[in-house]
ZAMARRO-826805 format. One record per residue (C-alpha): residue number from 1; residue in three letters; x, y, z. Coordinates in steps of 0.25 Angstrom, whole numbers, plus 5000, padded with zeros to 4 digits. Example, Ala and Ser with C-alpha at 12.3 -4.5 7.8 and 13.67 -1.06 7.14 Angstrom:
# residues 2
num,residuo,east,north,up
1,ALA,5049,4982,5031
2,SER,5055,4996,5029
//
This chain:
# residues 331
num,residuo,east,north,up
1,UNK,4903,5008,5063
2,UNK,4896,5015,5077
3,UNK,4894,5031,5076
4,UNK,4905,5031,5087
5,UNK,4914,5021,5078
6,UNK,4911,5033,5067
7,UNK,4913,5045,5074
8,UNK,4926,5040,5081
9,UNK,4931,5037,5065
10,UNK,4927,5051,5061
11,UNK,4934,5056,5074
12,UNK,4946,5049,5069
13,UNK,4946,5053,5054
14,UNK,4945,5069,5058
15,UNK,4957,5066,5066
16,UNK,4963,5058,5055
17,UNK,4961,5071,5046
18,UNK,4966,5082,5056
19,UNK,4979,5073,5056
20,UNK,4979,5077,5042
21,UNK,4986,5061,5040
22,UNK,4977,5058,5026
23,UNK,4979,5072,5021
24,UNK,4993,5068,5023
25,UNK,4993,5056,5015
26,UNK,4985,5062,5002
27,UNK,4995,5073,5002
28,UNK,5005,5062,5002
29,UNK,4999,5054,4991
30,UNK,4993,5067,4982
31,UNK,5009,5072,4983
32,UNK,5017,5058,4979
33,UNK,5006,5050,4969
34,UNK,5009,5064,4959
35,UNK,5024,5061,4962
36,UNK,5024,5045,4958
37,UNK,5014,5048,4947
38,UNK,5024,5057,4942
39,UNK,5035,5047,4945
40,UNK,5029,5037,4938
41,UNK,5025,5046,4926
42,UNK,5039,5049,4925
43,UNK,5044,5034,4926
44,UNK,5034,5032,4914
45,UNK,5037,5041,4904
46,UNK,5054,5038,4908
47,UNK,5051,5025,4904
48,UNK,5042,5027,4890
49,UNK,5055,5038,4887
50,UNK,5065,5027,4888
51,UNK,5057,5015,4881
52,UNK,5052,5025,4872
53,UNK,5039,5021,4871
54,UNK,5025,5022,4879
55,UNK,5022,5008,4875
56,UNK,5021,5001,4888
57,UNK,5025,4987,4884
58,UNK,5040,4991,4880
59,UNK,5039,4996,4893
60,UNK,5035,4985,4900
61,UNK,5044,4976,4892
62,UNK,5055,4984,4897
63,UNK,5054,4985,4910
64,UNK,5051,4969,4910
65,UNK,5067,4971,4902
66,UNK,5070,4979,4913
67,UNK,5065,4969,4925
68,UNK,5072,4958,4918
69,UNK,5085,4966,4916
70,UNK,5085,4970,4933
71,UNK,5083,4952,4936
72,UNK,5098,4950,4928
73,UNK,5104,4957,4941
74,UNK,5111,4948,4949
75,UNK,5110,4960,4962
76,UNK,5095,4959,4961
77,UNK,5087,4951,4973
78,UNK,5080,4939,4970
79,UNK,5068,4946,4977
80,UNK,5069,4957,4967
81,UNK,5072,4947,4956
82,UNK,5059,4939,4958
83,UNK,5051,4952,4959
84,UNK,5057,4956,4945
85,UNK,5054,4943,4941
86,UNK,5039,4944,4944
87,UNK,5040,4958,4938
88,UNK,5043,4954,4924
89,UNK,5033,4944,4922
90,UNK,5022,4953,4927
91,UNK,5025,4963,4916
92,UNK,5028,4952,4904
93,UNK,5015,4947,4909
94,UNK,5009,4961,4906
95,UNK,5016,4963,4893
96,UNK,5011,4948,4888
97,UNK,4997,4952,4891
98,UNK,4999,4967,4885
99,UNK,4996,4975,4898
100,UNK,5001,4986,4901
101,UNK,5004,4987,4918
102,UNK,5010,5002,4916
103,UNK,4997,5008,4909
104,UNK,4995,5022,4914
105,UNK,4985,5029,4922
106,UNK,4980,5032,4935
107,UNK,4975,5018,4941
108,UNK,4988,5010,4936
109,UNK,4996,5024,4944
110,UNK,4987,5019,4954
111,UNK,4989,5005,4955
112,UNK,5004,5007,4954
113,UNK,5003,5018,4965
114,UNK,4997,5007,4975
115,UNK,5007,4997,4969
116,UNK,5019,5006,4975
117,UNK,5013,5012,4988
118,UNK,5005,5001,4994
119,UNK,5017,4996,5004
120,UNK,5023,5009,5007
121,UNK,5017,5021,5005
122,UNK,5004,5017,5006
123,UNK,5006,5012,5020
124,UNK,5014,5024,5024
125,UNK,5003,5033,5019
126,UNK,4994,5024,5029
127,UNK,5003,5025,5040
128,UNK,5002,5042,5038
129,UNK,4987,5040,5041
130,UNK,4989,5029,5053
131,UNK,5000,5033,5059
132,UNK,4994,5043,5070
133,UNK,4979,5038,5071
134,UNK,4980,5034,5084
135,UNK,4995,5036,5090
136,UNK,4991,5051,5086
137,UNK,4980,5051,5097
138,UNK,4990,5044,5107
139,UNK,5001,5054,5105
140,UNK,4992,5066,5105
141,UNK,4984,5061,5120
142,UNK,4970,5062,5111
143,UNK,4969,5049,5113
144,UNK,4965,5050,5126
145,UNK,4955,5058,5122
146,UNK,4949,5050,5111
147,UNK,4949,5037,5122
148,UNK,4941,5045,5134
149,UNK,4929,5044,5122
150,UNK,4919,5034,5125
151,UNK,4923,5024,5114
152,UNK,4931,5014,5117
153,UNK,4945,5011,5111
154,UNK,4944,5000,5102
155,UNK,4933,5010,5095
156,UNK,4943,5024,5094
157,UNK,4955,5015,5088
158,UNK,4945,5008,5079
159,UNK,4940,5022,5074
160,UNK,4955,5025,5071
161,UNK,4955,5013,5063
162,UNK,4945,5017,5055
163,UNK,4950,5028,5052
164,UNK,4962,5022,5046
165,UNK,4956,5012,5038
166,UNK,4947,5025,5031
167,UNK,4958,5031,5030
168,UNK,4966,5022,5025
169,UNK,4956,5018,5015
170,UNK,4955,5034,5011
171,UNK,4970,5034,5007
172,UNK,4969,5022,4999
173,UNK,4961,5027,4990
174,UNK,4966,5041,4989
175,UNK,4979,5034,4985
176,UNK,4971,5027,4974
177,UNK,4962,5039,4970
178,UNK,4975,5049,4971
179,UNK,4985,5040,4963
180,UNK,4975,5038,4952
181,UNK,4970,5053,4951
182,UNK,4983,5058,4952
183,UNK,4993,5049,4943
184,UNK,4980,5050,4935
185,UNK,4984,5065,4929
186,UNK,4997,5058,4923
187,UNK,4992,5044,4920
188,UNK,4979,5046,4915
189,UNK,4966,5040,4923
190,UNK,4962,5028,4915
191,UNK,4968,5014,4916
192,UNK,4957,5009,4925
193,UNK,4954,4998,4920
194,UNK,4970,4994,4915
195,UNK,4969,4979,4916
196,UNK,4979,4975,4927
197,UNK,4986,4962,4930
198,UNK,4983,4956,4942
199,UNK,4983,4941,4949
200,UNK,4999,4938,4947
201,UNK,5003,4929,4957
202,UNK,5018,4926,4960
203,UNK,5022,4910,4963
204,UNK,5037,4907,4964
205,UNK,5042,4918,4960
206,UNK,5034,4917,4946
207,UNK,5024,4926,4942
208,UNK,5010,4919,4941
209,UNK,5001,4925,4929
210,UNK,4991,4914,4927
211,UNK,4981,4923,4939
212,UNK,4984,4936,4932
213,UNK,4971,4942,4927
214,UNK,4968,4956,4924
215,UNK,4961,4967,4933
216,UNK,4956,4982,4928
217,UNK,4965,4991,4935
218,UNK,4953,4998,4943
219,UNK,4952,4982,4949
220,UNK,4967,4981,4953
221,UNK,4966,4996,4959
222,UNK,4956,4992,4968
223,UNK,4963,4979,4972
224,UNK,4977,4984,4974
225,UNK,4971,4996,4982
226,UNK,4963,4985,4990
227,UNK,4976,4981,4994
228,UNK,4982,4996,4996
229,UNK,4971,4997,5005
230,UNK,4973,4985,5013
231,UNK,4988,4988,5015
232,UNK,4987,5001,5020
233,UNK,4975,4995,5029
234,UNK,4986,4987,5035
235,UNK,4995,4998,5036
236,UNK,4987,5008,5042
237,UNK,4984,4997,5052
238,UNK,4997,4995,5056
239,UNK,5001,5009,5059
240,UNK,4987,5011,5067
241,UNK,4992,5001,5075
242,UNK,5005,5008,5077
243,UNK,4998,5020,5078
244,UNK,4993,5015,5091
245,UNK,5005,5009,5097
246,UNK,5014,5021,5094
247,UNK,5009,5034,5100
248,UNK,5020,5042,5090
249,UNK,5013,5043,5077
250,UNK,5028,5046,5071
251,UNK,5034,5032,5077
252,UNK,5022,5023,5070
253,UNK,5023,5031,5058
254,UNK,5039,5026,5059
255,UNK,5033,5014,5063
256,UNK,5026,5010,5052
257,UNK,5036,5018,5040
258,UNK,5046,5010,5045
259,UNK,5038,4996,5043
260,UNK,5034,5002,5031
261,UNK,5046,5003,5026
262,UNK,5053,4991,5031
263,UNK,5041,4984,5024
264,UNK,5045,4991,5011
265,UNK,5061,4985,5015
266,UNK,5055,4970,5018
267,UNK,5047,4969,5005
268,UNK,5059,4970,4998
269,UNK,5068,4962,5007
270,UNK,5056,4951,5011
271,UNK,5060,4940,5006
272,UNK,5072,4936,5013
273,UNK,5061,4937,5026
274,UNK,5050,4929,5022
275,UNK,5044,4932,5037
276,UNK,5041,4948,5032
277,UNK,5030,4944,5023
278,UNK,5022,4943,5036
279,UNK,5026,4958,5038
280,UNK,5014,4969,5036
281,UNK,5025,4976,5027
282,UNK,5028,4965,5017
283,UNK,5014,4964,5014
284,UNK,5011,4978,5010
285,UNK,5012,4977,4995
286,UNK,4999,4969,4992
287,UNK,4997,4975,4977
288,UNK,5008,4966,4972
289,UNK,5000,4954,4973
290,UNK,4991,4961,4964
291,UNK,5004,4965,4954
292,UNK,5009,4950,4956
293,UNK,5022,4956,4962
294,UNK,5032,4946,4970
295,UNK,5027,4947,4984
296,UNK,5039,4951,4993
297,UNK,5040,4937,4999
298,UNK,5037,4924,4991
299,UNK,5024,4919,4994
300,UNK,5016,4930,4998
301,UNK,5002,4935,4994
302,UNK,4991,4943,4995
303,UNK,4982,4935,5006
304,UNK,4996,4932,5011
305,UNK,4999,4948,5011
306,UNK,4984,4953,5016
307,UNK,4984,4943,5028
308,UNK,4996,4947,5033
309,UNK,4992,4962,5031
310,UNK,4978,4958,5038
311,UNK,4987,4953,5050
312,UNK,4994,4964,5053
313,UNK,4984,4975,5051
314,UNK,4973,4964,5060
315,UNK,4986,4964,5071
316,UNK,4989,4979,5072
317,UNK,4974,4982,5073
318,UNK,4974,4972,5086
319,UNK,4987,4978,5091
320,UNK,4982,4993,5090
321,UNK,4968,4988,5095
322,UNK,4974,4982,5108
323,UNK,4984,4993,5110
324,UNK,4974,5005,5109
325,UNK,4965,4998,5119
326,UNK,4973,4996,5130
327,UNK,4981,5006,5128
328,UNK,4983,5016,5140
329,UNK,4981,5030,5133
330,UNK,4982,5038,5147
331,UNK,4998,5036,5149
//
């Protein structure tokens, strides 16, 4: 990286701080991991209440009694039903092998928080950051300001890009660092080294465990965070490409809440259109491969997953490239 590369990024990082955008998104996250911590606190000791016991494999055996109980509907969808399926002989696999997937502490809060957040409200914390990075210089004339500088343009949008990307990086691991510290006060801050199941692959609609092996938990964080990261790389991606087609930084935030959401709506809905699975938004939810969870259309996988991802994210990058360019920011 030039000196002008670097003082262009540190430019953009002040101005990414006055916005007060990352201040934003820890208070977002310093306020709601207390409350799912809390939430999950409650579902625990709910739970131990009715079974009577803190022994976790009564537990586990029940809710495999549970599962099996919800597949004797006859309203429930064969997507659901194949999910459940899978579901049942993931946990009788880790009640064979005496491992206990629910063992608390702060790392297993953590990995679960990752789990839950990493198609939607990850991305939407992203989006909170991108959203404005360069449609807020457009809206507000600065940019005409910023462009009569002698740097050329492909320099100033990558400067922005960069940003992003430590940015985005930044909030990754506050999420980890935050959700382990925190949920920590009620879960304890061992478990780092919890042996985890990993290497479940699904095959026609079965559950694969002769690839199954077993990870320390401090391993799996790093790769399930990995992929946290990657996704909301994509993400942040895509709303800076919007960021510079739309000048409004409220009409790309709709923009991209609204895929967001719709991605949350076709996961569930995907396979009756098998064509969505090479939408960004189908894709979102990589730590399953990780959980062996049945991908939302038969047949995907991880490489399938990250090379779509890869796409998008390489085609919005040529999209905003070209549009900042030649764009006419006199008008």
């Amino acid at each position: 990286m030039n000196p002008s590369m670097l003082g262009l990024v540190q430019n953009e990082t002040v101005k990414l701080l006055r916005r007060r955008r990352f201040l934003v998104v820890v208070l977002i996250l310093a306020i709601l991991i207390p409350i799912f911590t809390y939430a999950q606190y409650r579902s625990v000791i709910t739970t131990q209440e009715r079974m009577g016991t803190t022994d976790w494999r009564p537990l586990l055996t029940q809710q495999i009694v549970d599962m099996q109980n919800r597949l004797t509907s006859s309203r429930l969808p064969d997507e659901w039903r194949d999910i459940i399926k899978i579901r049942i002989q993931q946990q009788q696999y880790y009640l064979d092998h005496d491992i206990n997937p629910m063992a608390p502490g702060g790392p297993t809060f953590a990995r679960g928080f990752m789990d839950q957040t990493i198609s939607m409200f990850l991305p939407m914390i992203i989006v909170i950051l991108a959203v404005d990075i360069v449609s807020a210089e457009l809206s507000e004339g600065t940019i005409k300001l910023l462009l009569t500088r002698p740097v050329r343009r492909w320099k100033v949008l990558t400067s922005k890009y960069i940003t992003l990307l430590l940015f985005t990086s930044l909030t990754v691991v506050m999420t980890l660092f935050m959700a382990y510290s925190l949920s920590g006060f009620v879960f304890g801050y061992s478990g780092w080294d919890l042996p985890v199941l990993t290497g479940f692959e699904v095959a026609g609609g079965e559950l694969q465990t002769a690839g199954a092996f077993m990870l320390p938990q401090w391993q799996f964080l790093l790769m399930q965070y990995g992929l946290g990261w990657f996704v909301c790389l994509v993400v942040g991606t895509i709303t800076f490409m919007v960021s510079v087609l739309i000048r409004s930084a409220a009409a790309g935030m709709g923009v991209m809440m609204a895929a967001l959401i719709s991605g949350m709506i076709l996961t569930q809905m995907a396979s009756s259109w098998e064509s969505s699975k090479y939408l960004f938004v189908v894709n979102l939810q990589l730590t399953d491969y990780l959980n062996g969870t049945l991908p939302p259309i038969k047949g995907m996988t991880l490489p399938f997953s990250l090379t779509v991802l890869s796409i998008w994210a390489a085609a919005a990058l040529i999209v905003a490239y070209t549009v900042f360019i030649r764009r006419d920011v006199t008008s």
